[in-house]
N, CA, C and O of each residue as an XYZ file, in Angstrom:
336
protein
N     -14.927     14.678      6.067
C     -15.388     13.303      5.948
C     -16.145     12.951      7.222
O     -15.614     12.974      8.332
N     -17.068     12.714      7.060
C     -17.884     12.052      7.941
C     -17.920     10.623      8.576
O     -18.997     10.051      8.407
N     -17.273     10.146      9.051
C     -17.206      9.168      9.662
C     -17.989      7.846     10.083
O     -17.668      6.660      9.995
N     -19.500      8.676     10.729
C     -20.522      7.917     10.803
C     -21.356      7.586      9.927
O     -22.502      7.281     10.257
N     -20.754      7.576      8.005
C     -21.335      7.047      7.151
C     -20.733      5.894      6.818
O     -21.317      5.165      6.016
N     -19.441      5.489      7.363
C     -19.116      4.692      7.352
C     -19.294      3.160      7.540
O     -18.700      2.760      8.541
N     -19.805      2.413      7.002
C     -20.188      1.259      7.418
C     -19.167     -0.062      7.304
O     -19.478     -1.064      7.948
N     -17.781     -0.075      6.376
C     -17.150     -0.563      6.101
C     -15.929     -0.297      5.470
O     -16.009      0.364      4.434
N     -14.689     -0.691      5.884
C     -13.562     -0.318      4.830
C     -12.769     -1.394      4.175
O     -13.089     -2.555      4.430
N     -11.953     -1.206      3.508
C     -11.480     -1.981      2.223
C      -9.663     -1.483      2.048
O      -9.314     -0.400      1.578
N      -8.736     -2.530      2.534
C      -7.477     -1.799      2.188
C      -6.969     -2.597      0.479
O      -7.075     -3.684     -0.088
N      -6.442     -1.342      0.243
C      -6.411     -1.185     -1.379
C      -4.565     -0.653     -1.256
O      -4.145      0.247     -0.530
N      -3.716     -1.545     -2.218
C      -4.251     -2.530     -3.101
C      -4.608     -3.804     -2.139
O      -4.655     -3.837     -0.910
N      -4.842     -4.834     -3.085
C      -5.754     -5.736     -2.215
C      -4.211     -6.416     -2.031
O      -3.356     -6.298     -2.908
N      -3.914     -7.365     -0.380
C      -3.021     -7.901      0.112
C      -3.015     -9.186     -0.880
O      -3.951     -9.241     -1.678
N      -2.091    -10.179     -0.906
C      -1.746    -11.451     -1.577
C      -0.509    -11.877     -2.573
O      -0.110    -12.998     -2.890
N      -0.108    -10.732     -2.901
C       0.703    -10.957     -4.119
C       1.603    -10.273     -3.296
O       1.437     -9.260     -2.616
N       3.055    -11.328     -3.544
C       4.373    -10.963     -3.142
C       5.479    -11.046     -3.870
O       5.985    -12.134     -4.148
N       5.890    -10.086     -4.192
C       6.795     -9.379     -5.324
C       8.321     -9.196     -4.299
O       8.797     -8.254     -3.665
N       8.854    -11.005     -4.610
C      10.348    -11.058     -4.091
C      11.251    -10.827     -4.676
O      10.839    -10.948     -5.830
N      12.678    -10.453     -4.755
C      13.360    -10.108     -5.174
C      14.561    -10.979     -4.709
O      14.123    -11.601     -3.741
N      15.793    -11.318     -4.905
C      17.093    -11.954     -5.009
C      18.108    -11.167     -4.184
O      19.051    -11.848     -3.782
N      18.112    -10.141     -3.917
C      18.923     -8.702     -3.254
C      19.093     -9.408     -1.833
O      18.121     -9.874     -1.239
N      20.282     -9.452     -1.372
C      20.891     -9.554     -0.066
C      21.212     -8.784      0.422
O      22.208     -9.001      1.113
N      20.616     -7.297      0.435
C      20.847     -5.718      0.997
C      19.913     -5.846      2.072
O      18.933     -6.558      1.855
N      20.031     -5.258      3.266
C      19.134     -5.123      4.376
C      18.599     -3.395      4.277
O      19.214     -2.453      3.779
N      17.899     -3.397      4.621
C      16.971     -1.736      4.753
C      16.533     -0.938      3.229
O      15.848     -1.583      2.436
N      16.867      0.160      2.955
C      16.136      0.483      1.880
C      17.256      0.122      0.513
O      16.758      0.289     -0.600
N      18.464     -0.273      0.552
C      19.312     -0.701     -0.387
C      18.518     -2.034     -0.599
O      18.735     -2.325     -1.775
N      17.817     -2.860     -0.124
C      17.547     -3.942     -0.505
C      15.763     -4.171     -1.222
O      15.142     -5.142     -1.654
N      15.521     -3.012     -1.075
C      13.630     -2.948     -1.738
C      13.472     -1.717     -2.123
O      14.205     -0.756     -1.891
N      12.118     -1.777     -2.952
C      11.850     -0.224     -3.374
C      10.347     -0.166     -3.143
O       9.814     -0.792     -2.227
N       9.896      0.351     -3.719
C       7.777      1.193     -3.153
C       8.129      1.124     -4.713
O       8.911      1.627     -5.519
N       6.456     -0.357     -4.619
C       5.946     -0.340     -6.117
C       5.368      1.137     -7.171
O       6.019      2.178     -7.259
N       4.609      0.992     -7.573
C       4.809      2.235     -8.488
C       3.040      2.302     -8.019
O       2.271      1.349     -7.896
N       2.747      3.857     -7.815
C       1.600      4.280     -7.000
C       0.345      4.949     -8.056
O      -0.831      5.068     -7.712
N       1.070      5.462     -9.801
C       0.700      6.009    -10.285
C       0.624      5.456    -11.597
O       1.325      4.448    -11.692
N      -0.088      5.816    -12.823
C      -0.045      5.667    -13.728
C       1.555      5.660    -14.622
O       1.890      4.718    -15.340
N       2.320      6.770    -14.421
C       3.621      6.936    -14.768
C       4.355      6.857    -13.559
O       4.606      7.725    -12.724
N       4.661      5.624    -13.620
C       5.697      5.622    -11.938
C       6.850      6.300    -12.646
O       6.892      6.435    -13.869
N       8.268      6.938    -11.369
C       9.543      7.262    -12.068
C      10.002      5.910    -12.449
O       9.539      4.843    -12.851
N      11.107      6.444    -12.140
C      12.129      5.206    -12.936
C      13.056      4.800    -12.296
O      14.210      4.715    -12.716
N      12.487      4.360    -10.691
C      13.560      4.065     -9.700
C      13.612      2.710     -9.747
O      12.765      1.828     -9.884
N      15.029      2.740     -9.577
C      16.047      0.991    -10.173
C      15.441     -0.032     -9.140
O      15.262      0.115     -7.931
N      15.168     -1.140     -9.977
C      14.683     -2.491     -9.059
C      15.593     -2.860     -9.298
O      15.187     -4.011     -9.137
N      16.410     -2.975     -9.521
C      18.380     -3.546     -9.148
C      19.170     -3.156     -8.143
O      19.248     -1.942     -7.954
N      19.889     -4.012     -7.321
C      20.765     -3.321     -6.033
C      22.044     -2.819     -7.181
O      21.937     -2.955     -8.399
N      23.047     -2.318     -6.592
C      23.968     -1.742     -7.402
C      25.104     -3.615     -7.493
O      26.206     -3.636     -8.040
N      24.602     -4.621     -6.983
C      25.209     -5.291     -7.617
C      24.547     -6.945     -8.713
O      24.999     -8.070     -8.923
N      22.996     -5.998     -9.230
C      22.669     -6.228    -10.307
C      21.372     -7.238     -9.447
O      20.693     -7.865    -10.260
N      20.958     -7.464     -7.933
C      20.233     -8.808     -7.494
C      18.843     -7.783     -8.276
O      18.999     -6.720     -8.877
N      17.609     -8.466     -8.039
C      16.360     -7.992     -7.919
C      16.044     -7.341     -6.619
O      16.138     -8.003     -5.585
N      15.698     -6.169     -6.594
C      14.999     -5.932     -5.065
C      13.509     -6.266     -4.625
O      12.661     -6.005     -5.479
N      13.186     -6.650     -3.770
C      12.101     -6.490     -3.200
C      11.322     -5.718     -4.012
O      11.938     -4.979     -4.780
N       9.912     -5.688     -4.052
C       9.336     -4.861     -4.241
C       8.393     -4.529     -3.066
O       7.777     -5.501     -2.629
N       8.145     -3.242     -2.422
C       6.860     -2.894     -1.520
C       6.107     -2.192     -1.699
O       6.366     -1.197     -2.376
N       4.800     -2.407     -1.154
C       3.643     -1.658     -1.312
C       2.945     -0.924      0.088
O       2.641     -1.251      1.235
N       2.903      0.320     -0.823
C       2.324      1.529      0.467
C       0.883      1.028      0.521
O       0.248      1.342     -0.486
N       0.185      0.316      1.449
C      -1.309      0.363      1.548
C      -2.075      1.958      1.564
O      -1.546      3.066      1.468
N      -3.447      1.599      1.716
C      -4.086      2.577      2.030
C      -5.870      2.246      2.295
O      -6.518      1.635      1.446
N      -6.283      2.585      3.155
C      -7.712      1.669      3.893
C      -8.649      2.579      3.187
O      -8.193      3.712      3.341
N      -9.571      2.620      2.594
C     -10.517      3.441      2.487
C     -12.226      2.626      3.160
O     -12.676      1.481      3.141
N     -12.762      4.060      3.728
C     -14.234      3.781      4.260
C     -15.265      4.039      2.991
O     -15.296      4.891      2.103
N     -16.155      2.815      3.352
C     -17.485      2.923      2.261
C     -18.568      3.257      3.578
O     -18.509      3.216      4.807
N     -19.930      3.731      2.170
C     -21.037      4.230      2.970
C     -21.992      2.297      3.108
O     -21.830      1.096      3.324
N     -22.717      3.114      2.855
C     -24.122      1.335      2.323
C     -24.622      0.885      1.337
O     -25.230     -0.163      1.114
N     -24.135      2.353      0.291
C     -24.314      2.323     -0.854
C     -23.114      1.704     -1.839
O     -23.136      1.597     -3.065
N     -21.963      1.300     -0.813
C     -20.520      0.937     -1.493
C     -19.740      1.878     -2.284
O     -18.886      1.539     -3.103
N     -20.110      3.221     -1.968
C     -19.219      4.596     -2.272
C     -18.365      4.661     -1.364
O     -18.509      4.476     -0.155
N     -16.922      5.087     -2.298
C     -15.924      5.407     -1.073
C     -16.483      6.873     -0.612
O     -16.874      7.870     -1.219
N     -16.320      6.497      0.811
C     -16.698      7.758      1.868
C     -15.108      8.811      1.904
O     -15.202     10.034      1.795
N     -13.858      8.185      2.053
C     -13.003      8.327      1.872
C     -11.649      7.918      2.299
O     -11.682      6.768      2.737
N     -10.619      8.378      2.326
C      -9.686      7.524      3.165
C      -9.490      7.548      4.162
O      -9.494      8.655      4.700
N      -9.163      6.158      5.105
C      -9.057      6.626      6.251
C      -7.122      6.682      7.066
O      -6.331      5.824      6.674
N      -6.736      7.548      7.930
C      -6.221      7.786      8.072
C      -5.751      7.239      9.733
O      -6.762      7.241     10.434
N      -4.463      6.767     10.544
C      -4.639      6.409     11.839
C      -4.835      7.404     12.720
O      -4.930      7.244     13.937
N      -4.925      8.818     11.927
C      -5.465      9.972     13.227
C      -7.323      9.713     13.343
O      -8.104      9.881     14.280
N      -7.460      9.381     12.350
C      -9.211      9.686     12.154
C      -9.813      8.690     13.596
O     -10.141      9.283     14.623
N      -9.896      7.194     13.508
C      -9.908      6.627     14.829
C      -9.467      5.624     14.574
O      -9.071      5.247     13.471
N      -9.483      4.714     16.166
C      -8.855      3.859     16.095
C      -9.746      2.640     15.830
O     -10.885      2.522     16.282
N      -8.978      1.545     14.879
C     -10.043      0.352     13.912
C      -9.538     -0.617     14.952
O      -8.646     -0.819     15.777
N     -11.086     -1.285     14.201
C     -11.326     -2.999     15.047
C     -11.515     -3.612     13.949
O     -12.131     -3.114     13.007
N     -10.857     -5.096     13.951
C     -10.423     -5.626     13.298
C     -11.775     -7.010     13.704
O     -11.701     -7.576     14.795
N     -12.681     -7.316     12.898
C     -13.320     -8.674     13.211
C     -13.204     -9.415     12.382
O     -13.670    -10.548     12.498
């Protein structure tokens, strides 16, 4: 990946929507990682004493060219971003 085609990136999914849950569990008993794929598994959004958990989402930034093609993803080894 080329880097210096980069003219812009885009984190996907897009931030705004917050998917709360009822669960009074602290750490990973209390949330789960929304579903990433077409067939997510079938991991329980219930704590074992029935609340809703949290739901979270793994981001992921991808770079466009000028043409608005993803260039590809970017990663925090690739460099370090500025935020304007």
């Amino acid at each position: 990946m080329n880097l210096d085609n980069i003219v812009r990136a885009a984190i996907h999914p897009g931030i705004g929507i917050a998917r709360v849950g009822n669960s009074q569990l602290e750490g990973e008993n209390g949330y789960y990682i929304g579903p990433e794929t077409i067939e997510p598994t079938s991991e329980s959004t219930r704590d074992d004493n029935g609340a809703i958990k949290r739901e979270a989402a793994r981001f992921r930034i991808y770079g466009y060219n000028a043409a608005g093609q993803v260039v590809g993803e970017l990663k925090d080894t690739d460099q370090e971003a500025t935020y304007r």
